[in-house]
MIGU-250316 format. One line per 2 residues: number of its first residue (from 1); their letters; for each residue x, y, z of N, C-alpha, C. Coordinates in nm, 3 decimals, padded with zeros to 5 digits. Atoms other than C-alpha are relative to their C-alpha. Layout:
<atoms>
NUM	a	X/Y/Z/X/Y/Z/X/Y/Z ~ ...
</atoms>
This chain:
<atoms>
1	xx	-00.062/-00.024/00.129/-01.255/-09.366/08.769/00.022/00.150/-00.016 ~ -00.030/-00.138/00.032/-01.099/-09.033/08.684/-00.070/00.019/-00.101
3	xx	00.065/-00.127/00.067/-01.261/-08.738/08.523/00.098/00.020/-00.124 ~ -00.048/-00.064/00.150/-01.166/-08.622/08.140/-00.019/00.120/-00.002
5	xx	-00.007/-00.125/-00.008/-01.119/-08.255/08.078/-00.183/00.026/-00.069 ~ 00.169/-00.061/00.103/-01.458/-08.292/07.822/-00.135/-00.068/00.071
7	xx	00.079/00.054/-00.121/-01.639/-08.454/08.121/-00.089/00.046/00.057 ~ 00.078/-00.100/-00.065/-01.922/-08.237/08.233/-00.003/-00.013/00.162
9	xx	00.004/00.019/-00.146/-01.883/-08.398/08.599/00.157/00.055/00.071 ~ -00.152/-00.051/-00.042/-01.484/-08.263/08.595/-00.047/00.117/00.080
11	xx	-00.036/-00.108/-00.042/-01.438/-08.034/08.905/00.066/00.139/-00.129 ~ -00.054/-00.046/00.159/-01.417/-07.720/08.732/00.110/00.108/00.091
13	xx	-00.106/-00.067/-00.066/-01.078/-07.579/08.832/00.079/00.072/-00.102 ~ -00.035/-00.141/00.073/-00.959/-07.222/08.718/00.120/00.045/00.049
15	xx	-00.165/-00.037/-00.077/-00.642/-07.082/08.752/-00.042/00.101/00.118 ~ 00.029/-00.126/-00.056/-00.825/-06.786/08.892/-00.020/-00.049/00.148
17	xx	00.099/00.016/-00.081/-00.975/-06.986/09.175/00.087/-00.122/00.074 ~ -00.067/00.123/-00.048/-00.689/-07.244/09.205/00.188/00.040/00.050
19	xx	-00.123/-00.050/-00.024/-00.390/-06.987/09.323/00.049/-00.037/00.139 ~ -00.086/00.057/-00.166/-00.136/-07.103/09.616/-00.037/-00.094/00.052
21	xx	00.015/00.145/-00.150/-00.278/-07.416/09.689/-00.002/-00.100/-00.116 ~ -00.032/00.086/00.126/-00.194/-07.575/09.333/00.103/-00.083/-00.018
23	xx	-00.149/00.103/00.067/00.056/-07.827/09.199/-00.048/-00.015/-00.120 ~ 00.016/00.051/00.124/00.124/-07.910/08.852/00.077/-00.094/-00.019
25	xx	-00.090/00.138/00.015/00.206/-08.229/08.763/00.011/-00.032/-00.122 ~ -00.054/00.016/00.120/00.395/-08.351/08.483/00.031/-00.163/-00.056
27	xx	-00.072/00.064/00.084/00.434/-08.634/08.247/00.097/-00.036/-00.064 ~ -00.095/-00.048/00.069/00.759/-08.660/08.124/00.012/-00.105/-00.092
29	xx	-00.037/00.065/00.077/00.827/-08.799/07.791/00.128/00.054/-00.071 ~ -00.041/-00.047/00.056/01.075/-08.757/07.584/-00.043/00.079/-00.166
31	xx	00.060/-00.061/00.131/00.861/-08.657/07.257/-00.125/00.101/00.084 ~ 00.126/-00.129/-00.015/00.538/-08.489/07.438/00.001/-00.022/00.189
33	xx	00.006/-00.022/-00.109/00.497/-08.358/07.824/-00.135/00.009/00.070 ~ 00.127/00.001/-00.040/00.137/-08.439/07.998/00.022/00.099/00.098
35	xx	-00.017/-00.122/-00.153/00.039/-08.139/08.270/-00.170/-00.056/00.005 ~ 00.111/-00.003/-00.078/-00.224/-08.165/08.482/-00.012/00.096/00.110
37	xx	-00.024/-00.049/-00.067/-00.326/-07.967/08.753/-00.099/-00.026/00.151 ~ 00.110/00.061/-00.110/-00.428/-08.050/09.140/-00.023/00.109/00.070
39	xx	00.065/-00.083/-00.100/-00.602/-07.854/09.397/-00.009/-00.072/00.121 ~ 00.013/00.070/-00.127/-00.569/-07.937/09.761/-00.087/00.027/00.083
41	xx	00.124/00.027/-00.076/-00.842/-07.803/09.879/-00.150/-00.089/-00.051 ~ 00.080/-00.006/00.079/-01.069/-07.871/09.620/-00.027/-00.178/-00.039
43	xx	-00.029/00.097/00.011/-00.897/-08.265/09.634/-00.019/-00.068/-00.138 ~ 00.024/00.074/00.148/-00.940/-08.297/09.277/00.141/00.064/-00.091
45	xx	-00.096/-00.025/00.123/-00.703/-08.279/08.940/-00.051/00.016/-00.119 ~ 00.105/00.045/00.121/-00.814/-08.237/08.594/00.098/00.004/-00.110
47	xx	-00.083/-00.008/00.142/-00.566/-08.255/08.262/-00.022/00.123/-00.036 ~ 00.061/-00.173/00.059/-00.508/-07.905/08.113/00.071/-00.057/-00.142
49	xx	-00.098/-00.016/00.088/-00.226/-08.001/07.828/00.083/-00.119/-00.023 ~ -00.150/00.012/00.038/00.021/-08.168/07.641/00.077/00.101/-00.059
51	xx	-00.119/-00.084/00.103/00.305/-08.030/07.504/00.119/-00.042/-00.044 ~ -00.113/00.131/00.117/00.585/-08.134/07.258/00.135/00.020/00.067
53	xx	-00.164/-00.013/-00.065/00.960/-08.180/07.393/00.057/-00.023/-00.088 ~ -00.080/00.047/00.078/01.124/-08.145/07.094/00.081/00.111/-00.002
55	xx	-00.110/-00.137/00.005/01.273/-07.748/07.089/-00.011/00.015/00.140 ~ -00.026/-00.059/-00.117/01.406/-07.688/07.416/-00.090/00.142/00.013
57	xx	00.040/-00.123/-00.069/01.309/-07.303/07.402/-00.128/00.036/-00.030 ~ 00.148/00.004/-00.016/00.958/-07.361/07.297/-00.056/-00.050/00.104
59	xx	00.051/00.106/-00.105/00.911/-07.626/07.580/00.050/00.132/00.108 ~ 00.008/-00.068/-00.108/01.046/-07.357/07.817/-00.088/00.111/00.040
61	xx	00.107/-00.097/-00.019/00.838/-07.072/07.735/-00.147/-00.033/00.041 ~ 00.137/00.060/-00.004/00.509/-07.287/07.681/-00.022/-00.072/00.184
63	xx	00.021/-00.023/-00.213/00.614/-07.413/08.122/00.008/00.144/00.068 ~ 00.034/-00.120/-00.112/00.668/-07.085/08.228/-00.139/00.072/-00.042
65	xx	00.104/-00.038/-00.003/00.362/-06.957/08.101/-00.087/-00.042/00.044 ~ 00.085/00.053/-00.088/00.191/-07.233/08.256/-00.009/00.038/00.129
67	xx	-00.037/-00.017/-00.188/00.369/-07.164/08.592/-00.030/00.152/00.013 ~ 00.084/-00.136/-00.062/00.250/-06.815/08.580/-00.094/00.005/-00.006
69	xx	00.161/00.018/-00.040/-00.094/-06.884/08.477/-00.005/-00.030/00.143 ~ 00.044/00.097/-00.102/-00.120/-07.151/08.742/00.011/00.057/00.130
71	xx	-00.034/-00.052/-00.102/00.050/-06.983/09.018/00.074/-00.105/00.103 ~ -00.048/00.129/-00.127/00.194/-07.400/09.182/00.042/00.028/00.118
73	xx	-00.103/00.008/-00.075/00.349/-07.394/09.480/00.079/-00.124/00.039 ~ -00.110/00.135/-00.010/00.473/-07.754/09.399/-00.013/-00.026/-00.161
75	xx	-00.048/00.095/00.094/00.587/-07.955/09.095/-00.008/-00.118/00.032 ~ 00.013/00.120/-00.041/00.495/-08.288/09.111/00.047/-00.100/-00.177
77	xx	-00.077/00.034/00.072/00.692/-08.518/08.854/00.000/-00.192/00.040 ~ -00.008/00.128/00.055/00.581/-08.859/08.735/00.146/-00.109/00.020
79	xx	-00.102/00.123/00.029/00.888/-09.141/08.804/-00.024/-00.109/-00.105 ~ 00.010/00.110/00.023/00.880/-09.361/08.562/00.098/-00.147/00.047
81	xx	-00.040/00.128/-00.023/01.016/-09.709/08.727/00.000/-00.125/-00.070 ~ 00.056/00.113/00.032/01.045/-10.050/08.633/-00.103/-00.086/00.077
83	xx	00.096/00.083/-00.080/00.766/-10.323/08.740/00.073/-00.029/00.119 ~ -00.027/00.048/-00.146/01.005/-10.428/08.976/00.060/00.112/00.103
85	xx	-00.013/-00.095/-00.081/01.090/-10.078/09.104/00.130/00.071/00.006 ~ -00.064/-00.032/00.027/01.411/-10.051/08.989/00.001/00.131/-00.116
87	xx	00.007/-00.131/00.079/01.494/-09.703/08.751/00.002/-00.082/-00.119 ~ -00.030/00.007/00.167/01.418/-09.712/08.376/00.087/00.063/-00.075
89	xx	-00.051/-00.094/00.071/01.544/-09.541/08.130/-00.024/00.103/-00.039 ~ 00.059/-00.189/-00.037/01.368/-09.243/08.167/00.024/00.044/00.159
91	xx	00.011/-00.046/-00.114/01.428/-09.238/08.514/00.065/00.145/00.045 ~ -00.124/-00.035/-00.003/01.713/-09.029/08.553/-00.069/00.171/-00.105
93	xx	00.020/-00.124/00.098/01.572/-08.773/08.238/-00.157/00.064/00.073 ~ 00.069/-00.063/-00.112/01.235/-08.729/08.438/00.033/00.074/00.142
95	xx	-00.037/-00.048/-00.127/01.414/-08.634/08.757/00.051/00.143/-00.035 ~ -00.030/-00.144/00.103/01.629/-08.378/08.581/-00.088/00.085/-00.056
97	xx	00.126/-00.093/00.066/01.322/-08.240/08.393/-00.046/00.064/00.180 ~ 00.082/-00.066/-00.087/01.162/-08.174/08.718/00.091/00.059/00.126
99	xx	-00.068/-00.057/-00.095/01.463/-08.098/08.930/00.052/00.191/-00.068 ~ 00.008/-00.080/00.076/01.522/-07.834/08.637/-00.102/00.157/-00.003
101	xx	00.083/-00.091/-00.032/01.220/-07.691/08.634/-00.027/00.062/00.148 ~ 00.013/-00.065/-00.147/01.176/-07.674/09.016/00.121/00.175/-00.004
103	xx	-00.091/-00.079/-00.011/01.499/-07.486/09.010/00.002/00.167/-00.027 ~ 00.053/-00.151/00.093/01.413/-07.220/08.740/-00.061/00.060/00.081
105	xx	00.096/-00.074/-00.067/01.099/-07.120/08.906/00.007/-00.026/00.131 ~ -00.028/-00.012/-00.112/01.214/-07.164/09.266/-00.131/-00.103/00.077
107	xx	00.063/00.079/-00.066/00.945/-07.424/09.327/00.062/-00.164/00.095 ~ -00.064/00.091/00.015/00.980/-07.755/09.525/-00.056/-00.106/-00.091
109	xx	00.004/00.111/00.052/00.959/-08.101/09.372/-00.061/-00.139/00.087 ~ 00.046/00.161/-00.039/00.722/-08.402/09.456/00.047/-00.115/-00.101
111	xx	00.024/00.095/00.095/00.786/-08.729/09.326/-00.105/-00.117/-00.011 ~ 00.114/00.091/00.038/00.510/-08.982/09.236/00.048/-00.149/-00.051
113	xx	-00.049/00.164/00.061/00.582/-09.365/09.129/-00.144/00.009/-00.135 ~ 00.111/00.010/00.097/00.365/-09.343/08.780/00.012/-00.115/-00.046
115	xx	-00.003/00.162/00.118/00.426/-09.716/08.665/-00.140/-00.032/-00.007 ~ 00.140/-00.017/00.036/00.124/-09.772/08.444/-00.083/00.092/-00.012
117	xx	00.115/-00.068/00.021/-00.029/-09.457/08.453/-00.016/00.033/-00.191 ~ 00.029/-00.037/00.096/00.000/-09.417/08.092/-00.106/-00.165/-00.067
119	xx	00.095/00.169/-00.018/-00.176/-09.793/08.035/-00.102/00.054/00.042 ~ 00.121/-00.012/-00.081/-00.443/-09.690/08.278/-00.086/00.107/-00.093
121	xx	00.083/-00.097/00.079/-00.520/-09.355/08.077/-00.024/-00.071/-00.132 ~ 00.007/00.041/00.113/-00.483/-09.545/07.761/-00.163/-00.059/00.022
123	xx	00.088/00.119/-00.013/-00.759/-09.833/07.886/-00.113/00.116/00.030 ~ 00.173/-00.073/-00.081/-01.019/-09.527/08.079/-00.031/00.076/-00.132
125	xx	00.071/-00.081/00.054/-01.001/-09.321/07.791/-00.082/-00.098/-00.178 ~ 00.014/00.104/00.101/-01.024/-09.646/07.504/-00.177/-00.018/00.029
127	xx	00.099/00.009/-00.037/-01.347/-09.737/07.738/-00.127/00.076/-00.014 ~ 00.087/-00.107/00.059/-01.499/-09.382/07.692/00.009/-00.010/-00.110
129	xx	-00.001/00.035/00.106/-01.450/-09.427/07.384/-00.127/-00.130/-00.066 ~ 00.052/00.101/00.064/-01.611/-09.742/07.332/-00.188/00.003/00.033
131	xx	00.138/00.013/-00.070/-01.929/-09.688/07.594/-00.068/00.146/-00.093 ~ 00.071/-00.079/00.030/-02.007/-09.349/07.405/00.014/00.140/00.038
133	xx	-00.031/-00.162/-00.078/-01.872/-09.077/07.677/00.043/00.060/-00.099 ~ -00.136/-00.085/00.072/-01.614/-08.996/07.432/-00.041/00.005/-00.134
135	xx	-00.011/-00.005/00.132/-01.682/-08.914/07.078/00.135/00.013/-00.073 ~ -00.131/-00.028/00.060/-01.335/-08.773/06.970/00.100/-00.162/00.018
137	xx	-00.120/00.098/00.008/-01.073/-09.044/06.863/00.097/00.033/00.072 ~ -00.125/-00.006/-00.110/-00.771/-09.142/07.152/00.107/00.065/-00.071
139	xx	-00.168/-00.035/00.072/-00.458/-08.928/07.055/00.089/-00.055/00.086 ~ -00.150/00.029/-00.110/-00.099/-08.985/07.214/-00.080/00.123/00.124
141	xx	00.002/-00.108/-00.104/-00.175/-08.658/07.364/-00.134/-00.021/00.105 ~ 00.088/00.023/-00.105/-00.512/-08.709/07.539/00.060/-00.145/00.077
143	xx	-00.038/00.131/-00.137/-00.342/-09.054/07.721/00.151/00.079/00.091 ~ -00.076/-00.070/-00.129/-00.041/-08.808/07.833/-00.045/00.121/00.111
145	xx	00.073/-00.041/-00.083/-00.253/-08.559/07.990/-00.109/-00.060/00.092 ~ 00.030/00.084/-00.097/-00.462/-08.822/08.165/00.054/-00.039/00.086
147	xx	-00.098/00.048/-00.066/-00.156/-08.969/08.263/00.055/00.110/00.123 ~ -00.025/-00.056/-00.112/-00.045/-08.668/08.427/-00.134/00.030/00.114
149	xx	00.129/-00.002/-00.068/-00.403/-08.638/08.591/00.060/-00.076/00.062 ~ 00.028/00.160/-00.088/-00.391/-08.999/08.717/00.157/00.052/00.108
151	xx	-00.111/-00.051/-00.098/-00.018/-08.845/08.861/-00.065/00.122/00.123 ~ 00.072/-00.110/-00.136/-00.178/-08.528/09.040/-00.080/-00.054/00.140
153	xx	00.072/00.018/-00.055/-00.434/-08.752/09.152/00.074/-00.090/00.157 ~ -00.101/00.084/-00.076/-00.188/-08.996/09.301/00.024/00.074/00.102
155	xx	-00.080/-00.067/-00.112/00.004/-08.738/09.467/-00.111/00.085/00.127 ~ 00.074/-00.091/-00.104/-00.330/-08.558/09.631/-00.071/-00.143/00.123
157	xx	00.017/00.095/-00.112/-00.377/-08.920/09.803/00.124/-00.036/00.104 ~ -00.148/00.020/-00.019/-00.030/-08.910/09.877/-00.014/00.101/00.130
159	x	-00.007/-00.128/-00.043/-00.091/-08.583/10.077/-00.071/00.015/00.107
</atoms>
């Protein structure tokens, strides 16, 4: 079961300590953007953020400041699919988001198959919740930063 950012067992991964061998992986919604961030040596991910997609030039400043904290040398970018594998209707606006961003900041672009990861974060973090880990009430935002977790994580098995 994946790690929560308020997890005392979360690898503890620093930007300081997590330069050039990072990816940040993304959530894409159209109302809020999950980030996470993986480490390849370190083989772990942990949720850092959401953030809102509603003003373009807030959403751009609030990624590049990530991507300079962070230092990535990949983008890794959630697909959402249908069950049967065919494109949704986000398909197409996730790709763009992350072909976008690659572009800007001269990174490349992984893609990930996320069908269900937002379900999955919903159910691990409902569970903490229920067993006691979790005191704080589920927001939208803590199941899209899971979500992009559960994406990082994906992609560092992927790898």
């Amino acid at each position: 079961m994946p790690v929560t950012p308020d997890d005392p067992d979360t690898p503890h991964i620093t930007a300081s300590n997590n330069k050039k061998n990072a990816a940040l992986a993304f959530d894409y919604g159209e109302q809020r953007i999950g980030v996470a961030v993986a480490n390849r040596t370190a083989g772990s991910a942990r949720a850092l953020k959401t953030l809102p997609n509603r003003d373009p030039a807030a959403l751009d400043r609030n990624l590049r400041e990530l991507i300079e904290e962070w230092e990535p040398d990949t983008i890794v970018i959630g697909i959402p699919y249908n069950m049967d594998g065919s494109d949704s209707g986000m398909t197409a606006r996730a790709i763009e988001f992350a072909a976008r961003l690659g572009e800007i900041h001269g990174l490349p672009i992984d893609q990930v198959d996320e069908r269900l990861t937002s379900s999955e974060a919903r159910m691990i973090l409902g569970e903490q919740r229920r067993s006691g880990q979790r005191r704080k009430r589920v927001r939208r935002e803590d199941i899209d930063s899971l979500a992009a977790q559960l994406i990082a994580e994906s992609w560092l098995r992927l790898g």
